[in-house]
C-alpha positions in Angstrom: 1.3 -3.9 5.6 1.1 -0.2 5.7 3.5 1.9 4.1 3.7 6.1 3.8 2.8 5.3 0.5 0.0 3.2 0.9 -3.4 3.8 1.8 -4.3 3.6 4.9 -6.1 0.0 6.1 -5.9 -0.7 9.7 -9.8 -0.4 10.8 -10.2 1.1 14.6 -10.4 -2.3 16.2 -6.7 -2.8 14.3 -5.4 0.2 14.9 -6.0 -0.1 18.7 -5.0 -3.2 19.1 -1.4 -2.6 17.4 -1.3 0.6 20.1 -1.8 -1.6 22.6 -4.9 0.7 23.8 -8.3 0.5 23.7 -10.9 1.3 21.2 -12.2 3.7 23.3 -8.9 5.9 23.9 -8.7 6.1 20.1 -11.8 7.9 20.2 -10.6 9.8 22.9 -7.9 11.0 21.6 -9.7 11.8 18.1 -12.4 13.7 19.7 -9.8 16.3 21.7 -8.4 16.5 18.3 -4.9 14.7 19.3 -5.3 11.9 16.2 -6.0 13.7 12.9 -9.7 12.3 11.8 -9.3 8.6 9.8 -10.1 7.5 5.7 -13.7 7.3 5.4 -13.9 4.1 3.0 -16.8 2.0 1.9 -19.7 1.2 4.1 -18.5 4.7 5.9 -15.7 2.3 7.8 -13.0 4.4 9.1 -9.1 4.0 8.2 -6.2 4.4 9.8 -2.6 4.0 8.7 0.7 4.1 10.0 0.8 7.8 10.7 -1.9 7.4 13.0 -0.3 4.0 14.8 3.4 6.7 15.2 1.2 9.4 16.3 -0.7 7.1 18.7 2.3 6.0 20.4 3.9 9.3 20.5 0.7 10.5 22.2 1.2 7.4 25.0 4.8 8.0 25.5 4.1 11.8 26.4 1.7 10.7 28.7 4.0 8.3 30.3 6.5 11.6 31.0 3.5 12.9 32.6 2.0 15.8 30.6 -1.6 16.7 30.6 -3.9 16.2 27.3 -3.3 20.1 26.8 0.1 20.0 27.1 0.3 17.1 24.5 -1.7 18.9 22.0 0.8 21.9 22.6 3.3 19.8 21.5 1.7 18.0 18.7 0.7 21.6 17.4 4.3 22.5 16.9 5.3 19.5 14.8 5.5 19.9 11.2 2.0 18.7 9.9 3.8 16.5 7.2 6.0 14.3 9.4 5.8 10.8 8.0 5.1 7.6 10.4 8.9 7.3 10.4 9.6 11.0 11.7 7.1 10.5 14.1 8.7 7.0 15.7 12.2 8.8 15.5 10.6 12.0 17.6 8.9 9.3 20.1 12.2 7.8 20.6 14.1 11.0 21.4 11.2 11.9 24.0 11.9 8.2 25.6 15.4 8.2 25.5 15.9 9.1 29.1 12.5 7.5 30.2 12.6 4.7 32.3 12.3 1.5 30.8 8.9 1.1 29.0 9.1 -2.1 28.1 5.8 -4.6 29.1 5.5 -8.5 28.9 3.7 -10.4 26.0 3.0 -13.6 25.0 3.3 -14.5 20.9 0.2 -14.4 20.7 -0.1 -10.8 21.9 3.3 -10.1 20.0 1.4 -10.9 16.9 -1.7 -9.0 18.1 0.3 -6.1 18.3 2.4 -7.0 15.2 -0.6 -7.1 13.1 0.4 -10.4 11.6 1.7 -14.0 12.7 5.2 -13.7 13.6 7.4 -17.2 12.9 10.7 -18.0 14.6 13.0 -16.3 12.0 10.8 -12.5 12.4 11.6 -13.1 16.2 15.4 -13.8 15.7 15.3 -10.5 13.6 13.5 -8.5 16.1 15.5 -9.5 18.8 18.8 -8.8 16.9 17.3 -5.4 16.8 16.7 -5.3 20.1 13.1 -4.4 20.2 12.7 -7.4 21.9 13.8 -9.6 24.1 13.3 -13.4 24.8 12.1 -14.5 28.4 14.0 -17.3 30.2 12.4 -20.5 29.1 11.1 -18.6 25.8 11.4 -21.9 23.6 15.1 -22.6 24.8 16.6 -19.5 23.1 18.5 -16.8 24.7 18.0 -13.4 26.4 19.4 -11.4 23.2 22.4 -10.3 24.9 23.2 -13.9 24.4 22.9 -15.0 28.5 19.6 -16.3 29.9 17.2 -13.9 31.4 16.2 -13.4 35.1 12.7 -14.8 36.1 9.7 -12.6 35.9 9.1 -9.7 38.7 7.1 -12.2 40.7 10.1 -14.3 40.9 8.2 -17.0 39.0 10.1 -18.9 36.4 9.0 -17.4 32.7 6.2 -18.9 30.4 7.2 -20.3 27.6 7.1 -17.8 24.5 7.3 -15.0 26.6 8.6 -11.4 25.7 9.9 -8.3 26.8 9.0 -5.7 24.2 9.3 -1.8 23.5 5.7 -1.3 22.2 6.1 2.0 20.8 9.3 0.5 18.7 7.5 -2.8 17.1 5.6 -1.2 14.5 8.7 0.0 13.0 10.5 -3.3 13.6 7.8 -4.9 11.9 7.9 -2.7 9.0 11.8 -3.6 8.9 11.2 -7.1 8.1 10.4 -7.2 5.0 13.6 -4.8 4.6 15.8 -7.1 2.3 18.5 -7.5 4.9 20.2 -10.3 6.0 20.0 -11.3 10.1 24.2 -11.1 10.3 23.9 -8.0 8.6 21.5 -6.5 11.2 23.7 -8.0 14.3 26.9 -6.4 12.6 24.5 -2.9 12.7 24.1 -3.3 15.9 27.3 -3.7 16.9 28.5 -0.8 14.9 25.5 1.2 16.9 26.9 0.2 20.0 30.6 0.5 19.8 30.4 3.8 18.4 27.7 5.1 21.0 29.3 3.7 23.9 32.6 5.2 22.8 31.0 8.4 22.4 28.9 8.2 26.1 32.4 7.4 27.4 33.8 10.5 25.8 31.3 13.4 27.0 31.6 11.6 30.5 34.8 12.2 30.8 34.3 16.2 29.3 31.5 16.1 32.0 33.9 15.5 35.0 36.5 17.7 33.7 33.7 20.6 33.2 32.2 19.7 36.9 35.7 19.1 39.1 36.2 17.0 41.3 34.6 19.2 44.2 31.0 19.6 43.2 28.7 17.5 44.9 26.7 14.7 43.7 23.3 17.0 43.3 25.4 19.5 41.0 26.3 16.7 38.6 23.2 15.3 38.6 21.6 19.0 38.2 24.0 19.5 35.0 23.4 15.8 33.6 19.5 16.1 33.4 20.1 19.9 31.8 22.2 18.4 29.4 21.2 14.8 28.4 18.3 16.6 26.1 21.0 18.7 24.2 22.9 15.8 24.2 20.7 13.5 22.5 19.5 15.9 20.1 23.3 16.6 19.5 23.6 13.3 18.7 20.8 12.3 16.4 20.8 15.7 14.5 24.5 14.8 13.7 24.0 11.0 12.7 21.3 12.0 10.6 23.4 14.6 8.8 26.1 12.4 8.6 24.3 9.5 7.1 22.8 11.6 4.0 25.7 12.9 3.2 27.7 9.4 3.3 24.4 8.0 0.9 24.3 10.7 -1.2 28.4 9.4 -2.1 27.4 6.6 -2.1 24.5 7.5 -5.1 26.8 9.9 -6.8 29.5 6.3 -7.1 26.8 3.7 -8.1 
């Protein structure tokens, strides 16, 4: 596996097919300058690491809100040239957040193409618990992970068996969690933490929003205010957690 820290060792073929893209876009995207050049290694093979895989799926998700190559490497340019592979997923996630759903169907088989490794049943259990993907109905008897079964495909067809609904941007960095020394109840109790405390929160600024609106505005109004303010929100809301979880790890440093 690829780490920050590592050197980088996924090979164009690799890198493309743990993007979920073709070898061919990776070239693209290199040659309008949009993925920095790879490792030139032995034999003059290319590399690629996990900066690359971030930036690649960064570079799909902007796409999929619609802007144009130029606007893309507009935005790119602006970004601190140092961001890690982590920094990068975390920016890709704040431009999804109020995307719709980008989720795709995969087999295991193209799980683990994508995964860049074989995946057994306990990796799955892990990845579902943090929700990056979800079981289909049928999926070798287990559940949908919000513990009831899920519907049949959109054809209406009855799932295959070992199929998936995954966030391909996300599973790179859920893979790179599972060899973080954590313990499956542990990441379920995380979860649930996540989700109490988020809902709350959502439940909260909805009810500031309807005070701030009135009852008398119409339906476009709120609408209008709510897609002005969703992007503050969210960057309200990760700029604070961030903040808030150094400062509770650097007490918990200073008492160990």
């Amino acid at each position: 596996m690829t780490t920050d820290t590592e050197e980088p060792t996924l090979t164009v073929d690799e890198l493309a097919a743990r993007a979920g893209v073709t070898v061919r876009t990776v070239r693209f995207y290199s040659s309008k300058g949009l993925l920095p050049p790879p490792v030139i290694g032995p034999r003059r093979v290319g590399h690629y690491s996990q900066e690359h895989l971030a930036r690649l799926a960064l570079i799909e998700e902007l796409q999929r809100q619609g802007m144009t190559l130029a606007a893309i490497e507009r935005h790119l340019q602006q970004l601190p040239a140092d961001l890690s592979a982590q920094d990068l997923a975390l920016h890709r996630a704040v431009v999804a957040s109020w995307a719709p759903d980008a989720a795709e169907d995969a087999t295991r088989a193209e799980l683990e193409r994508r995964a860049g490794r074989p995946l057994g049943e306990e990796d799955l259990e892990r990845l579902v618990a943090m929700n990056i993907i979800e079981r289909a109905e049928g999926a070798s008897g287990t559940a949908h992970s919000s513990g009831s079964p899920a519907a049949p495909d959109s054809s209406g067809s009855p799932a295959a068996p070992d199929s998936f609904r995954v966030d391909p941007a996300l599973l790179a960095l859920g893979v790179q969690l599972l060899d973080v020394p954590l313990a499956h109840e542990s990441i379920l109790a995380a979860r649930g933490v996540l989700l109490e405390h988020s809902r709350a929160a959502a439940r909260e600024l909805s009810a500031l929003l309807r005070e701030a609106v009135g009852e008398h505005e119409s339906v476009a109004a709120v609408k209008s205010l709510s897609a002005h303010m969703q992007p503050l929100v969210v960057q309200a809301l990760l700029t604070t957690f961030q903040r808030s979880l150094k400062a509770e790890l650097r007490e918990w440093l200073k008492e160990s």
